[in-house]
C-alpha positions in Angstrom: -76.0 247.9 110.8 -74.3 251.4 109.0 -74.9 249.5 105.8 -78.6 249.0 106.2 -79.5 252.0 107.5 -77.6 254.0 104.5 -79.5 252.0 101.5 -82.5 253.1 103.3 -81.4 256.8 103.8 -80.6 259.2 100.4 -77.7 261.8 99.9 -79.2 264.9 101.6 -76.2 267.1 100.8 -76.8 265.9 97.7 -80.2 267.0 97.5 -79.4 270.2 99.1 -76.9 271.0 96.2 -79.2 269.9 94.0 -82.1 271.9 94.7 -80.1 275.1 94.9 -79.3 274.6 91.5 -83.3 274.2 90.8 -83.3 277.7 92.7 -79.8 279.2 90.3 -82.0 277.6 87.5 -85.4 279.8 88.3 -83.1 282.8 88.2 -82.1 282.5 84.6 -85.6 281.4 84.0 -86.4 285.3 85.4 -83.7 286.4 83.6 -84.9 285.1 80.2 -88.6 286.8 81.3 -87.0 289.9 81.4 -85.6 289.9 78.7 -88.7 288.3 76.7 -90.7 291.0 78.1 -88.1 293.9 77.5 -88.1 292.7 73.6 -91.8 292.8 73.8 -91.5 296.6 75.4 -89.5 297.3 72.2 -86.2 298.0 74.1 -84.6 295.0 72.3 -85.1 292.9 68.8 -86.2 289.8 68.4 -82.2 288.6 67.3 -80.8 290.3 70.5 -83.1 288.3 72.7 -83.6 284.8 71.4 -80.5 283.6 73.0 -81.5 284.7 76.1 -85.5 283.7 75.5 -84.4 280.2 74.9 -81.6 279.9 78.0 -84.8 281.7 80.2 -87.3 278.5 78.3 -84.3 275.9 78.7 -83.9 276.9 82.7 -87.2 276.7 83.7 -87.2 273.4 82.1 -84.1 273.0 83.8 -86.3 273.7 87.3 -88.6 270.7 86.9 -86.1 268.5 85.8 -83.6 269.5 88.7 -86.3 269.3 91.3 -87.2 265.7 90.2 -83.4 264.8 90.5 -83.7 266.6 94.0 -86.0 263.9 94.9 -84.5 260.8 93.2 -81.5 262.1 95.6 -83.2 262.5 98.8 -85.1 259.0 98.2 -82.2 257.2 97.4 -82.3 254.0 96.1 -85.9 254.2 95.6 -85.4 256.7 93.4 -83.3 255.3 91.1 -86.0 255.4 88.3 -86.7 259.1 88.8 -83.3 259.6 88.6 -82.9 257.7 85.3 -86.1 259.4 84.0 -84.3 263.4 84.8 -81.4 261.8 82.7 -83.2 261.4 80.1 -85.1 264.5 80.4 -81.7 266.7 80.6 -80.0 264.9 77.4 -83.5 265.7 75.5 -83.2 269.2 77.1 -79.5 269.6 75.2 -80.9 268.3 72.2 -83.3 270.6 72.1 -81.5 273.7 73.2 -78.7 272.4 70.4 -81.8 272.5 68.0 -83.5 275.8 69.2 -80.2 277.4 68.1 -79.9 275.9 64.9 -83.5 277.2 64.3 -82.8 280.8 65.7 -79.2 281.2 63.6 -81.5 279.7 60.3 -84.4 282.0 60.9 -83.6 285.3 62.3 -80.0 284.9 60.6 -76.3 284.1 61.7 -76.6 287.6 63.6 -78.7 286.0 66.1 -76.4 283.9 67.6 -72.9 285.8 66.7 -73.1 289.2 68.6 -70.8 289.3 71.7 -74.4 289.4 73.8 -76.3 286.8 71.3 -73.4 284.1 71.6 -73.0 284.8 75.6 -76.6 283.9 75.8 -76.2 280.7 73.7 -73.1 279.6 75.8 -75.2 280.0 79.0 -77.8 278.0 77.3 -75.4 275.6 76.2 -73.4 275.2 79.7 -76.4 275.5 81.6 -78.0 272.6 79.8 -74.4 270.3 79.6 -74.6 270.7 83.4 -77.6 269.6 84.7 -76.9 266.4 82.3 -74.2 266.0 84.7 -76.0 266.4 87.9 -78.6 263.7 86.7 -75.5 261.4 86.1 -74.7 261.6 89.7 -78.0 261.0 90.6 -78.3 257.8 88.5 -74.9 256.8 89.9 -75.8 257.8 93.4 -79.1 255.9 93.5 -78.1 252.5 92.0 -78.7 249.9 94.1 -75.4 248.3 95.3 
């Protein structure tokens, strides 16, 4: 009977962890506003903040796709597709944050991305998205039927 009832239930600590890293990601999502909006203000240039613009873009993509493996979690094995779809999503979500920076170091020049703030913004961006590929794996892994 304990097997039947926990295919039908999902991993709520899981989930719980899960979305409180949605929540940490809508932090640096404010955090990259800020800073978007102090560059605007003229307080900073444009190659202090694009680190930090593109790890504040990158989280709140990081929200949607950490609340949909939120779900997958809390469904279970029902949600094994949503799960395998936020897997997806967070290895394109590295791809592109591995391409943004390619783009900011080409346009706005290697200063962009090798200041002691410019390259702790693109380490954040880069460890931020790295990890929600491996909350995703855990949901696919957690989710699979069997």
């Amino acid at each position: 009977m304990t097997t039947a009832r926990n295919e039908r239930q999902g991993n709520v600590v899981l989930a719980s962890m899960t979305g409180l890293f949605a929540l940490a990601e809508a932090g640096l999502a404010a955090i990259g506003l800020l800073v978007w909006n102090a560059q605007r203000g003229g307080h900073l240039t444009g190659t202090e903040a694009a680190t930090f613009i593109l790890l504040g873009a990158s989280a709140a993509v990081g929200v949607v796709v950490l609340l949909l493996a939120t779900i997958a979690l809390a469904r279970g094995p029902r949600g094994h597709e949503i799960a395998r779809l936020t897997s997806g999503l967070a290895w394109l979500r590295v791809a592109g944050v591995i391409l943004a920076l390619s783009a900011i170091a080409i346009g706005l020049g290697i200063s962009a991305i090798a200041g002691l703030f410019e390259t702790f913004g693109a380490v954040v961006a880069l460890l931020d998205a790295f990890a929600a590929v491996l909350v995703t794996g855990v949901a696919v892994r957690r989710t699979r039927r069997g």
